[in-house]
Each structure stands twice: as structure tokens, then as C-alpha cells.
Steps between C-alpha positions, in 0.01 A plus 500: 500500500361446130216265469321403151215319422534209224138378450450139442850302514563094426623285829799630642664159460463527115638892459807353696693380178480925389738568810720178489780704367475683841712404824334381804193451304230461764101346490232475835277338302129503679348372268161258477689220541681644806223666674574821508407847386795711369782401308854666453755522243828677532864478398841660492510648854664815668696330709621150631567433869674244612588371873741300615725419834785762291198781415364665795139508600293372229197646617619864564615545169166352366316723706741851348382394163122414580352816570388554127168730632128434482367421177200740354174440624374432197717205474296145494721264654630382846873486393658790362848402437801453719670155608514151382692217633605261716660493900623179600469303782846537608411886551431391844837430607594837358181658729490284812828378756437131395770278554626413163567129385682563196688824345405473201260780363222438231641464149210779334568688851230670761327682267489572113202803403441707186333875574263475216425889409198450252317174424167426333209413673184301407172460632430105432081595551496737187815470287615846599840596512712768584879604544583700779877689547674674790790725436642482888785202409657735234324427194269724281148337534331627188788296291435200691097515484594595096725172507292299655177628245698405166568208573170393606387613173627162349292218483608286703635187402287178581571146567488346121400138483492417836294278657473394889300232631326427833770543778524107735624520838818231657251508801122489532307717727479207798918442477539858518276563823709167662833703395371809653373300829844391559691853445247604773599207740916571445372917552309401853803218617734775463692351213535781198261809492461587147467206207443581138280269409403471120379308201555406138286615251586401162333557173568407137592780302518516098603750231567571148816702540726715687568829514836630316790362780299315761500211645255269641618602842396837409207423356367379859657763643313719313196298590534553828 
């Protein structure tokens, strides 16, 4: 393991441009406006798994990969490193005898995960930050904590001339609680046990310009 300590850092979400270049570019953003403590920033993994009904058990080979070690004690952070991803619902027909309605599998397949071997980590109550590396996948962790340092060393780039107004929500607090009432009647009649139930926020959003090759589109997405 190689750990180093970067001092004062800007919002995870804004240093993400410096790594865009990067594959499988990756942000747990914690943030104030999401509550949390720590955010994460990593890119380019080690390694890619994916799982489908043609590859084997997705979770063994997950599991020969995972075991990157313990991170120093000095390190700050709950998360160290290791897996991001998805497993899809239609994992269970692959783990369970269910009687199957269709053959068809998923089109992404059971499971898609990166094994992230360094990442940056910030502490959202100070503005501390630091990259931590593990050299168990393979890969020489002083280059990737050296990597990851230069290019936080740019400033990152900020949102020019943008302006966002107050967010308005398709459905007012009252609508939503009568939505919600009636998800919990079809849950306790035995009709569906899971419903994603959500809202429209919308917002007006201005600007000046664009960056060099973008799009409105990714402006939001960029937003977001």
C-alpha cells in the first residue's frame, strides 16, 4: 500500500474533468448536498469483470480479484479501494432454481464491476484529501499515487457562466404522500413488491458558452 496526503483539495465533482481522459472514470460523491462524509474519485481500473449466463460464476471471480489487503492504519477513510458496479436483478435466476418465464438474459448481463486499485479520497468536513494505492492487482502503486498527484495539481476547471435556478417539483409534497399511500396498498394486497416511485424536478439553467465540443446534453450531464 502507498498512501499520500494532499492537504486541502476542491470538490471531487469539480477535479473530475482532470481524469475524463481516463476509462471507467468513477465519483461517490458525499458531499453537503448528499449528506455524507467522504468522497471518492477513481478511474482506469485493474480489471473489468463481467457475468453473464456464458461466464461462469460472477461472484467467484469477483471475490479472486478482491482481496487487495488492509489499507495502513494511518489511512482516513472507510473505503480503501476495490469494486464498483452494478448486479442485476436477473442475478437471481442465475443464484436461485426459479422457474424461468422467459430465456432471455439481461442485455448489460448479471454483473459488470471495475477493481479500482487506487482512488482519491476526501473528507467533505475539512477539505482533506488523499490518494491511496495497492500494488496486489498487478500495478506499481507509487506510479499510480504519482499519477493521480499531477494531475490534481491542475486547477480544475469550473462551470463558466452558468447559472441554475430554484429546482420545481411535477408533484407537491401532499400528491407525493397520496402516490406513496397507494404503492403501500398494491405492496399489502399482494399486487407488485417493489415500485420506483419518483418525481420531476426541473430547473432553468443558463450560460454564456460551451466548452470546446459539447453539447447542451453534456452540459447537464456535467451538471449532474
Amino acid at each position: 500500500w502507498r498512501m499520500a496526503s494532499i492537504g486541502s483539495i476542491a470538490p471531487l465533482r469539480d477535479c473530475a474533468p482532470l481524469f475524463a481522459d481516463m476509462p471507467h472514470l468513477a465519483v461517490l460523491d458525499g458531499g453537503p448536498c448528499a449528506g455524507g462524509r467522504w468522497s471518492y474519485l477513481t478511474a482506469d481500473p485493474a480489471r473489468v469483470i463481467t457475468w453473464d449466463e456464458h461466464s461462469g460464476d460472477g461472484f467467484a471471480e469477483l471475490d479472486n480479484v478482491a482481496r487487495s489487503g488492509n489499507p495502513p492504519p494511518a489511512w482516513p477513510a472507510p473505503f480503501a479501494g476495490g469494486a464498483i458496479g452494478y448486479l442485476a436483478y436477473d442475478a437471481v435466476f442465475a443464484l436461485e432454481n426459479l422457474q424461468v418465464t422467459h430465456s432471455n438474459s439481461p442485455p448489460a448481463g448479471y454483473m459488470w464491476a471495475s477493481m479500482y486499485d487506487w482512488l482519491v479520497a476526501r473528507d467533505e468536513a475539512s477539505g482533506q484529501g488523499w490518494i491511496g494505492a495497492t500494488g496486489l492487482i498487478g500495478r506499481d502503486p507509487e506510479s499510480l499515487v504519482a499519477g493521480a498527484r499531477k494531475r490534481l495539481s491542475t486547477t480544475p476547471a469550473r462551470l463558466g457562466g452558468v447559472q441554475i435556478g430554484h429546482p420545481t417539483s411535477n408533484l407537491d409534497r401532499a400528491a407525493y404522500r397520496a402516490h406513496a399511500q397507494k404503492v403501500l396498498d398494491y405492496i399489502a394486497a399482494g399486487d407488485c413488491y417493489q415500485v420506483n416511485l419518483a418525481r420531476r424536478l426541473s430547473m432553468p439553467v443558463s450560460y454564456t458558452h460551451l466548452r470546446a465540443h459539447e453539447t447542451e446534453a453534456d452540459l447537464v450531464c456535467r451538471l449532474l
